[in-house]
MARVEXKOL-793190 format. One record per residue (C-alpha): residue number from 0; x, y, z. Coordinates in Angstrom, 3 decimals. Layout:
BEGIN
site seq NUM&east X&north Y&up Z
...
This chain:
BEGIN
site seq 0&east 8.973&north 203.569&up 206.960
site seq 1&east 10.920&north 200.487&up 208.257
site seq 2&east 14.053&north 201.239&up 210.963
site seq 3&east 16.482&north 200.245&up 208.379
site seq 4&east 15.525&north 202.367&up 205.835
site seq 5&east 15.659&north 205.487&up 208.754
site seq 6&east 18.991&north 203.953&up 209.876
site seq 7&east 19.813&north 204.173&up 206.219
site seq 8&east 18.809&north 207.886&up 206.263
site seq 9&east 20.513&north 208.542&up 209.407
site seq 10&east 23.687&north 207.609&up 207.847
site seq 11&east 23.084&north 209.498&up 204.893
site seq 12&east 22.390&north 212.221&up 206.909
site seq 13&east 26.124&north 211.640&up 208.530
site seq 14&east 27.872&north 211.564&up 205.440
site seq 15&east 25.921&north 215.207&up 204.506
site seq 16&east 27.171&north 216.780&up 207.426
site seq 17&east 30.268&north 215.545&up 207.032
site seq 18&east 30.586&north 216.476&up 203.249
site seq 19&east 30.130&north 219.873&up 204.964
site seq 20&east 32.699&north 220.087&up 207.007
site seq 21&east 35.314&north 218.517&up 204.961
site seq 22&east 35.996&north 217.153&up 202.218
site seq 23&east 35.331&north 213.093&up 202.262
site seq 24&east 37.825&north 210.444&up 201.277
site seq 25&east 37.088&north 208.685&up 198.407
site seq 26&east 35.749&north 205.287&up 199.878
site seq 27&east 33.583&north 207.681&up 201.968
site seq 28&east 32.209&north 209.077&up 199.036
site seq 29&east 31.352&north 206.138&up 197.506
site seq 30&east 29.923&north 204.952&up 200.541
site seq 31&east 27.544&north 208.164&up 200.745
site seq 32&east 26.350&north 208.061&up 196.964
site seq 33&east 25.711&north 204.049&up 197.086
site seq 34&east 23.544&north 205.033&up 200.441
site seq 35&east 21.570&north 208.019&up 198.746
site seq 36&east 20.837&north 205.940&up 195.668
site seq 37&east 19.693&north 202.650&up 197.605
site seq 38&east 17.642&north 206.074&up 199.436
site seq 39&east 16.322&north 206.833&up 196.644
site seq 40&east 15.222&north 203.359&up 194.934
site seq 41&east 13.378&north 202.616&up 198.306
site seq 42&east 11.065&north 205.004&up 197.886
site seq 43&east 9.985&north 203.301&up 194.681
site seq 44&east 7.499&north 201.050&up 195.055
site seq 45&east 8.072&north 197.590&up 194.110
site seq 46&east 12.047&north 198.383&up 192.993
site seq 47&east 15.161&north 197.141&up 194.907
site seq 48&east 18.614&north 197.392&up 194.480
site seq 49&east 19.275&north 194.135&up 192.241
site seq 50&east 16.138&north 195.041&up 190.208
site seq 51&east 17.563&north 198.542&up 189.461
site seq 52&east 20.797&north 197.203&up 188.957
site seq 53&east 19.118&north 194.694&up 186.368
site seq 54&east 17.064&north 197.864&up 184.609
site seq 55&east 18.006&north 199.738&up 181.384
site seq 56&east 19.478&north 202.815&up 181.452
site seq 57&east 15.983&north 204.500&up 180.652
site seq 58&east 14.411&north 203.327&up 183.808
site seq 59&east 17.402&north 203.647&up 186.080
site seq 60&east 16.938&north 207.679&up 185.026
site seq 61&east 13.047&north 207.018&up 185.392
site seq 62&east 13.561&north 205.423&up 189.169
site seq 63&east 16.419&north 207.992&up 189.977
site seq 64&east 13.716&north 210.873&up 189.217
site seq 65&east 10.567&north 208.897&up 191.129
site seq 66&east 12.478&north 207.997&up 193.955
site seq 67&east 14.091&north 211.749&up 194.231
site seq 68&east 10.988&north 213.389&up 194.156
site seq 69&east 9.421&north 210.730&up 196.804
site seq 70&east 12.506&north 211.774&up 199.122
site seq 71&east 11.989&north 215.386&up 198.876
site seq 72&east 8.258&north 214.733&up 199.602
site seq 73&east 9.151&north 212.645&up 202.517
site seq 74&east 11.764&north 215.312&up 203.748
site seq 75&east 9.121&north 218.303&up 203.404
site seq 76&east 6.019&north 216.026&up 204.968
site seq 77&east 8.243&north 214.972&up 208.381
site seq 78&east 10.559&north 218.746&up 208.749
site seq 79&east 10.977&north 218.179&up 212.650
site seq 80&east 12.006&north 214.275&up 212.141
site seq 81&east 14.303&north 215.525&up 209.533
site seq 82&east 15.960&north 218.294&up 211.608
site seq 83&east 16.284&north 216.006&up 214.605
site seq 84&east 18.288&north 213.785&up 212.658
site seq 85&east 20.168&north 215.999&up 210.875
site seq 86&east 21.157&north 217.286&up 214.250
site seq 87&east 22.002&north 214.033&up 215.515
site seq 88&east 24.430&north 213.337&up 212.513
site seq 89&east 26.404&north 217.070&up 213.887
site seq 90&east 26.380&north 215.763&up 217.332
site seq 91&east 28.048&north 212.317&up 216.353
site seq 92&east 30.383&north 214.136&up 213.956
site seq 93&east 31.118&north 216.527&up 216.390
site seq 94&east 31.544&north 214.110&up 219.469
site seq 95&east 34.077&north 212.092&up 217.012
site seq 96&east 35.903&north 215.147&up 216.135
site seq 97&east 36.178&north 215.810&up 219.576
């Protein structure tokens, strides 16, 4: 997995916790489902974001579904890199609450 996309999931991660706590603005929203989805297609192999943007509605549902079920996987095969991050996203959300 490259840095960016585990930056990318980082920041996911921060807009989960947050979601949690409160509830987001819209732009934050936004923000958090355009990073889950570009989460999602890059776990598809050989898809990016222009060529899902380019697909039919058929096989955006069929890359939405692959690229879920490759996330979960990912989640359940790396628990403790998961949790650390997770974590991370409460300390940074608590340390700007703060």
């Amino acid at each position: 997995m490259t840095p960016e996309a585990i930056a990318l999931i980082a920041a996911y991660f921060t807009c989960s916790e947050a979601a949690e706590l409160r509830v987001l603005e819209r732009t934050e929203a936004e923000a958090c489902a355009a990073a889950y989805m570009e989460i999602k297609v890059g776990f598809v192999p050989n898809v990016d974001m222009q060529a899902y943007q380019s697909m039919t509605p058929e096989e955006r549902a069929d890359v939405n579904r692959r690229g879920y079920a490759a996330y979960v996987a990912w989640r359940a095969a790396n628990p403790d890199l998961v949790s650390q991050m997770e974590a991370e996203a409460r300390q940074r959300l608590l340390q700007a609450d703060g």
